[in-house]
N, C-alpha and C positions, 0 to 999 in steps of 0.2 A: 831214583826210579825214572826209565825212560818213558818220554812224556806216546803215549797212545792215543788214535786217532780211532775215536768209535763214530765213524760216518754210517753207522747203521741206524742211531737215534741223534747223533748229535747231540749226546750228552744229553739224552730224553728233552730235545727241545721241545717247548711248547709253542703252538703255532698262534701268536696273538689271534686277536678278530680283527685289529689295527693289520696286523701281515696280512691275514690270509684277503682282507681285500683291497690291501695290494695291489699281491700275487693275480684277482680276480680283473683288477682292472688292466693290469698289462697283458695279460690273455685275450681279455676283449680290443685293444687297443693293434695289439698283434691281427688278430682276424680282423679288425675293418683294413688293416693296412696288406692285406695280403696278395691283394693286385691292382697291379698301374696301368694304365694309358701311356701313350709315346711322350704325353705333356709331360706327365709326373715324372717318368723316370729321366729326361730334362734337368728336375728339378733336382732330384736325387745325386743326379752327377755331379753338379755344383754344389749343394750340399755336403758332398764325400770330400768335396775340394777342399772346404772351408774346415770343416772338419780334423784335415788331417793336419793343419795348420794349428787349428785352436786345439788340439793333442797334443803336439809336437810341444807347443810352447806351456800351456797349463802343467804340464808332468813336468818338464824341467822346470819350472816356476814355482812350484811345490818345494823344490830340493834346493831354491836359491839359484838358480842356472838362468840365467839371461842372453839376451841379445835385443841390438835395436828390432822394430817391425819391420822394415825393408828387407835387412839381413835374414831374419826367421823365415821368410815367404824366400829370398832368393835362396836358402838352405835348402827348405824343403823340396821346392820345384827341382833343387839338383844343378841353379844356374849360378852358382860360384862354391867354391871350397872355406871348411874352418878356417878363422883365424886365430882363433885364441882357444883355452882348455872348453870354456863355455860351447864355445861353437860344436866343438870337437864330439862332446858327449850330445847334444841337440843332434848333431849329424847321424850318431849310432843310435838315438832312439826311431828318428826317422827311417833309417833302414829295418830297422826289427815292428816298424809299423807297419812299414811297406810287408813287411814279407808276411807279416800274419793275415793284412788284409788281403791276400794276393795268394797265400797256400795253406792256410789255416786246416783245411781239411786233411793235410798231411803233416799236422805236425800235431805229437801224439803228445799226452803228458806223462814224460818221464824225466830221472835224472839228465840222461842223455841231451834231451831235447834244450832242458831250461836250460844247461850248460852252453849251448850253441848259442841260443838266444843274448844270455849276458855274455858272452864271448863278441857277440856282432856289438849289444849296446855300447862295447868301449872299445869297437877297432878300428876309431879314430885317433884314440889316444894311445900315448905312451906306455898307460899303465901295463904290468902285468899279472895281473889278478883276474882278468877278464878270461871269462870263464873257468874261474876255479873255485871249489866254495873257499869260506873263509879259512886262513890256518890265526888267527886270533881271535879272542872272547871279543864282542863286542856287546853295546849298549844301547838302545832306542830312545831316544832322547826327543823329545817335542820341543821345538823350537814356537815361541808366540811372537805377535808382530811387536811388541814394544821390545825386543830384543833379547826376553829372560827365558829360559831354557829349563826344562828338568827332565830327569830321567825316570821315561813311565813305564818300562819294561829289561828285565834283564834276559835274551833269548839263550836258550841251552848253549855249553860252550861246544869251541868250533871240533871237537874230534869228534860227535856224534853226529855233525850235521847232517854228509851224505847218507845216513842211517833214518836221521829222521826224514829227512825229503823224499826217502825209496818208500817209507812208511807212507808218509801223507798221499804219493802220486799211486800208493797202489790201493789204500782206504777209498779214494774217491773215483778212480775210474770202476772199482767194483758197486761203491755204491749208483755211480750213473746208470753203472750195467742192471742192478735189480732194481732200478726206477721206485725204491718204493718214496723216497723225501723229493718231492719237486727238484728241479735240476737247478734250477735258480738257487735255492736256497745250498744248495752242494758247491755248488761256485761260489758265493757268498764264504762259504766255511771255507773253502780253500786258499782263496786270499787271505782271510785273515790267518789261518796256521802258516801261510808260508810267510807271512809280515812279523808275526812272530815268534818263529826260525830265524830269523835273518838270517840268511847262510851265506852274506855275502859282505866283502870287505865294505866294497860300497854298491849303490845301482839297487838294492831291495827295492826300496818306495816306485822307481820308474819300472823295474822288471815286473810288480806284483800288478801296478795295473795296463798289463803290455798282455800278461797272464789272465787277467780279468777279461779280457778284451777277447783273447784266443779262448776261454774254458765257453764264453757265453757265445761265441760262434759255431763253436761244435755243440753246443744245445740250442743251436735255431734262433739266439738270441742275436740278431744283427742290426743293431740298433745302433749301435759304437762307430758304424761303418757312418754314419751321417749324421750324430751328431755325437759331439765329443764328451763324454764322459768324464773325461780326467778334466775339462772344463767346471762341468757339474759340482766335482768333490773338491777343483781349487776354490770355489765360491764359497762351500759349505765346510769351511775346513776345518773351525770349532766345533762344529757337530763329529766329522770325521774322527779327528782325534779322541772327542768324548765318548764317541762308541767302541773305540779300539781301550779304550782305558778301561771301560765298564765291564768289556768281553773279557778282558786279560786277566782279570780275578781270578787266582784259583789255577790256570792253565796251565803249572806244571804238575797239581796234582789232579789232572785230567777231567777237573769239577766246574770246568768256566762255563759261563753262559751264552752262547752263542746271541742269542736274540736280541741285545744292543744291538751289535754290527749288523746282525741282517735286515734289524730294523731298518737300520740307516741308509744300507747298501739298496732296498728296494724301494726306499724310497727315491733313490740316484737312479734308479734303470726307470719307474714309472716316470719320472720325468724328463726326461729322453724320449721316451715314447709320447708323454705329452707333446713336448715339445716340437719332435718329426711328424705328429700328427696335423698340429694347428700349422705347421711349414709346408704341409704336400695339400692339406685340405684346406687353406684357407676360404673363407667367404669376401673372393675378390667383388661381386658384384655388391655387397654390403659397401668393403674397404676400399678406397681407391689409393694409389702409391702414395699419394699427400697422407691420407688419414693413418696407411702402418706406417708410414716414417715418423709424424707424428705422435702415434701410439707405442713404438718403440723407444723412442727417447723418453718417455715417461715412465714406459715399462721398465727400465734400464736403470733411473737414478745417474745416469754419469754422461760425459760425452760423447758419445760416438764418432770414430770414423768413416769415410765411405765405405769402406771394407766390411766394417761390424756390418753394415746397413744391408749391405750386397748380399752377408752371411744368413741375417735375420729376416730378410724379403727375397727369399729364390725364386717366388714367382714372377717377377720382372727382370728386365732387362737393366744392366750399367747403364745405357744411355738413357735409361726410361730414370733411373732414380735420381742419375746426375741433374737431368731437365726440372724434374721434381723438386730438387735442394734447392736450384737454382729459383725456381716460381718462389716456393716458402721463404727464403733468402728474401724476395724481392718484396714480399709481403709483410715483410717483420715476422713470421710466426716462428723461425728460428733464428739464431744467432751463431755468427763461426766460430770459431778460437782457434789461433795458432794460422798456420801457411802451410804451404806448400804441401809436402808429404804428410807433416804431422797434423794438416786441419784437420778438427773435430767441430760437430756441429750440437747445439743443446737447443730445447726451448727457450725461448723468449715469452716470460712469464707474466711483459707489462703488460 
């Protein structure tokens, strides 16, 4: 039986009370943020910066893809070329970030389109699979940090794929069209049927939230644009998988439960929104640079570097935060670790 997409009820979703306020607070969060002064959007530009940094590097970070910090920022900014397969694939998601944040409004969801898209993710690279769907069965396998693996989904084999992908891209733009399930929640589902499709050799996990990113910009959702999301879900990434595991029950015989994932999924975007919120609103006259440098490094559990710092406090200035480290430094109330490019700085807890 070819697996069906009823984006009319969403397999008779039920809309928690835990969802729907959510749903209610990113709504609210959305209208106070819905107009800037010349300061704010300042802040927003730097923010988009940081952003498209801690994207770039979190999605390929998810799939095992690395690079040094120097390299990912001189990557991103465009001010040197790959050197290795790593770099390579980092390079093509960069560009397919670029281009969503930059014409998202023209780019439609269809086969056509995603085809374009993973065709850009890998043409830095050699392979040639990029953009084509898969011609072999593959397998979704969860990878855990002690190094053991299992296989938590098997997606339909690869001759149906472009079949089911014309299914899914036309279930959902019809249901955006009759608005009757929240839009969020229609993106939510789309992601996860195209993660589990996989219809691609490789590149799924970076394409679906590249995908995520483009479905919640043509629904007003632009949130992604300044702070990074694919950040968000490399943090909570046991949660991640445990929702994709719980939703996947049942989905080939068209009976899964969407409401794990969307749980999870909305709880990623209201915190994004948190998060851009307490960034463009802070209460500077409460906070002074000392006390959120200080309050971040607690906030955080780990070391920071200037950069995270730069990322986490947009409403100052570099030379305002550097003078800052510097007082605190001089004070005892922080402690550096490491040199050069690589210092990170932590509390000092005596």
């Amino acid at each position: 039986m070819l697996k069906k997409f009823d984006y009319t009820t969403l397999n008779n979703l039920e809309i928690t009370p835990e969802m729907a306020q959510k749903l209610m607070e990113i709504s609210q969060l959305i209208g106070q943020q819905s107009s800037y002064n010349s300061d704010e959007n300042n802040t927003l530009e730097r923010l988009a910066e940081v952003a498209k940094i801690q994207s770039t590097d979190s999605s390929n970070r998810i799939e095992g893809i690395y690079t040094s910090d120097t390299r990912l920022k001189n990557l991103v900014n465009k001010k040197t070329t790959p050197h290795n397969r790593s770099e390579e694939e980092i390079s093509g998601y960069r560009d397919v970030l670029d281009l969503i944040h930059n014409q998202h409004q023209y780019i439609k969801i269809n086969n056509s389109n995603i085809l374009t898209l993973h065709k850009h993710l890998f043409s830095f690279t050699t392979s040639t699979w990029g953009g084509h769907f898969k011609d072999i069965d593959n397998e979704i396998v969860t990878q855990f940090s002690d190094g053991t693996s299992e296989i938590r989904f098997s997606p339909p084999p690869a001759i149906v794929t472009p079949e089911l992908i014309s299914d899914l891209c036309a279930s959902y733009n019809q249901a955006i069209t009759q608005n009757q399930i929240p839009s969020l929640l229609l993106t939510g589902a789309f992601i996860f049927d195209f993660v589990s499709i996989h219809p691609f050799r490789d590149g799924n996990g970076r394409l679906s939230r590249l995908l995520m990113l483009l479905t919640m910009y043509n629904c007003g959702y632009e949130v992604g644009k300044y702070i990074s999301l694919e950040s968000l879900i490399e943090r909570t990434k046991p949660a991640f998988y445990e929702s994709l595991k719980q939703s996947s029950a049942d989905w080939h015989k068209n009976e899964n439960s969407y409401q794990p994932f969307l749980n999870y999924f909305l709880s990623i975007v209201l915190q994004a929104y948190r998060d851009l919120s307490e960034r463009i609103h802070p209460n500077v006259e409460k906070f002074t640079v000392d006390t959120l440098i200080l309050k971040n490094l607690e906030t955080e559990l780990k070391p920071l570097k200037k950069a995270d710092l730069l990322g986490l406090i947009p409403e100052y200035s570099q030379t305002t935060i550097e003078r800052s480290l510097n007082k605190l430094l001089k004070e005892s109330k922080i402690e550096k670790i490491g040199g050069g490019r690589s210092t990170k700085y932590i509390l000092n807890w005596e």
